[in-house]
N, C-alpha and C positions, 0 to 999 in steps of 0.2 A: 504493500500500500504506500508505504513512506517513496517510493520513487516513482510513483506516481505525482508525487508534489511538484514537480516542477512546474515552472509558470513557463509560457512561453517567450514574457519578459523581450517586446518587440523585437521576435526574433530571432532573439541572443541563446545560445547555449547555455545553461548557468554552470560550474563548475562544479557539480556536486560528482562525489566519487562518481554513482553509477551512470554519468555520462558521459560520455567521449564521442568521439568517430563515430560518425556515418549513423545518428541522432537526430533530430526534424524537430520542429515544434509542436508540440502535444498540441489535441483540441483544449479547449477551457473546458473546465469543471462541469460547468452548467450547473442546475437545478434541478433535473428529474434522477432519477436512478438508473434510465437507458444513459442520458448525458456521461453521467461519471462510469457508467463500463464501458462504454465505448473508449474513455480516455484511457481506464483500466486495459482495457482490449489493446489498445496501442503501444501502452508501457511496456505489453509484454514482450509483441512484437519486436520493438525497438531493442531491449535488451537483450535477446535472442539475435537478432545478425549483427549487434554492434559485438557482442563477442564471437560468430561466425566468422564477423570481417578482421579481428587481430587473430585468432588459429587458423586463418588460411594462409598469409593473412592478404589482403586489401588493402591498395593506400597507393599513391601517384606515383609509384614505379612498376606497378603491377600492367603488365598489357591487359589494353582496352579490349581486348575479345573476351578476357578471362574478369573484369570487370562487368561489360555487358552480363558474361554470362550469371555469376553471382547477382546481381540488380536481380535478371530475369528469374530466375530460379529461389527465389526468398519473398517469400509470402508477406505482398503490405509494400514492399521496398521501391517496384518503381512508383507506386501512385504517390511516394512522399518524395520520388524524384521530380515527376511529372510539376507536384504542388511548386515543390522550392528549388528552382533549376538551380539557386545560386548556390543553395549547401551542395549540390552536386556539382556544379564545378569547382568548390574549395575542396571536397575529400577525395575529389578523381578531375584533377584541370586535364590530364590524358584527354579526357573526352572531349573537351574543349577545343581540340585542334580538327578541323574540318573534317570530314568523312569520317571518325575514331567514333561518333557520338551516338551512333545507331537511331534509334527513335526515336531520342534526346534533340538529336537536329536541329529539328524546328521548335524547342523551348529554347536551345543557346541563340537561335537566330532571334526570337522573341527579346529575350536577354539581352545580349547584343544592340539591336536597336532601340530597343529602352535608355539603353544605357548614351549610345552613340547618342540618341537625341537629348539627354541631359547632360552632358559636356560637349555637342557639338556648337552652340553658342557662346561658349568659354574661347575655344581654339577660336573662333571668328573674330570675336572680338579681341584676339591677341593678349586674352589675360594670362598673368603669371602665375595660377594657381596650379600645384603638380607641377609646372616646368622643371624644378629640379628634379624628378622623376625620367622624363623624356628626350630623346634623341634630339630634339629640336627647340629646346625649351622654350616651348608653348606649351599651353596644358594639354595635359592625355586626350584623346579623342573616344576614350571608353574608360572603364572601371577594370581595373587591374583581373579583379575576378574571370572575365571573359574574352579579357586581350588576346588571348593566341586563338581566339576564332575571330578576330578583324584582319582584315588583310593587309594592314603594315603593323598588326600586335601593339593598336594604340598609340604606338611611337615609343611605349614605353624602351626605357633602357636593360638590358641584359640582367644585370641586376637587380633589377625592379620588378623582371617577368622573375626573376629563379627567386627572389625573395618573396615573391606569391605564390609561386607553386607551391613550395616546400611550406609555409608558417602560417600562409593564408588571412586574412584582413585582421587586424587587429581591434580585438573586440570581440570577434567573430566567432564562430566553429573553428575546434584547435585538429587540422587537418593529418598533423604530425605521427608517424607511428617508429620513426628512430631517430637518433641524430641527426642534427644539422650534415655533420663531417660523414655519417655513412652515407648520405643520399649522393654528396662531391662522388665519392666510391664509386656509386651505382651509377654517374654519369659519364666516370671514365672506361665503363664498360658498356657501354648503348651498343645499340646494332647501328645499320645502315644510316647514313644522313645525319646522324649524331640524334636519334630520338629517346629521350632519356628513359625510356618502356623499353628499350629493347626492341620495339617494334619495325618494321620496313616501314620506312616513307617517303611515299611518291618522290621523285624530284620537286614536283609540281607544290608540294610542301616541302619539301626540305628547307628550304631559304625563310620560309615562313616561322619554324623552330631552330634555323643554325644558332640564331642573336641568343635565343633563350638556352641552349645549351650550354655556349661558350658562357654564359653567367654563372651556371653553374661549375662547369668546369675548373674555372677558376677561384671557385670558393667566393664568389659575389653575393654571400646570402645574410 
């Protein structure tokens, strides 16, 4: 019952032990006694593949087929992807990179221009808010959460994209399941195109995650 309590607290994951990773915002309480099973119903769910997702385990170096397949195969899981595309692109930005996102698609694309259209008036009017973020210091053209599915990655800088992948918004869902210095590891070992999954990627993407590799590679986090 007690983890049950969490609020959804606009949003925000709250730090209580039993939540971590790959976590969603509960329904509210409510007032009848379907209301509160149903959140009951949900709590269980959630704690059932949030510990599925550390003994597999799942997390942004894991290939996005083996990620799809997990979402797909866990009872409850994509409809809380479907709801909050943005906790799904902080605990798997993998998907976030064009064609990786399977059904997800058209919520990053949703995402995405949501997003582009609340900083796309920022970059017009040449303000300096995020510039020190960005390749061009102007401010980002998207929300760091969704940048490697725009097709110049926001503008952000290398450092910026691998500081979001790995840490994820600050405040936010704590996306993390090891070290800062073992994920470096894991990106000195990518497959093709330097995709930090291990995964093949296109040419046609390649250029679109090289900037965001090389951040990591470097220890830019």
């Amino acid at each position: 019952m007690e983890a049950s309590n969490r609020e959804p607290c606009a949003g925000l994951v709250s730090q209580r032990r039993h939540w971590g990773r790959w976590t969603f915002p509960l329904p509210s309480d409510g007032t009848t006694s379907e209301e509160r099973g149903d959140r009951l119903a949900w709590t269980a769910l959630q704690m059932a593949w949030e510990e599925d997702a550390h003994l597999r385990p799942i997390c942004q170096v894991t290939r996005p087929e083996a990620v799809l397949d997990f979402i797909g195969s866990t009872t409850g899981l994509a409809e809380m992807c479907h709801e909050f595309p943005s906790y799904l692109a902080t605990y798997a930005p993998q998907l976030t990179i064009p064609g990786f996102g399977g059904d997800f698609e058209p919520d990053f694309g949703r995402l995405l221009a949501a997003s582009c259209a609340e900083y796309g008036g920022r970059r017009e009017r040449k303000e300096q808010l995020g510039s020190g973020l960005t390749t061009d210091h102007l401010s980002p053209a998207c929300s760091e959460e969704i940048a490697l599915h725009h097709e110049h990655l926001g503008y952000y800088k290398p450092s910026s994209l691998a500081c979001q992948y790995v840490q994820g918004d600050i405040g936010g869902p704590d996306p993390k399941l090891f070290e800062t210095i073992d994920y470096i590891f894991c990106s000195c070992r990518t497959g093709a195109h330097g995709s930090p999954t291990g995964s093949v990627v296109p040419s046609s993407r390649a250029q679109r995650i090289g900037r965001f590799g090389s951040g990591l590679k470097r220890g830019q986090i």
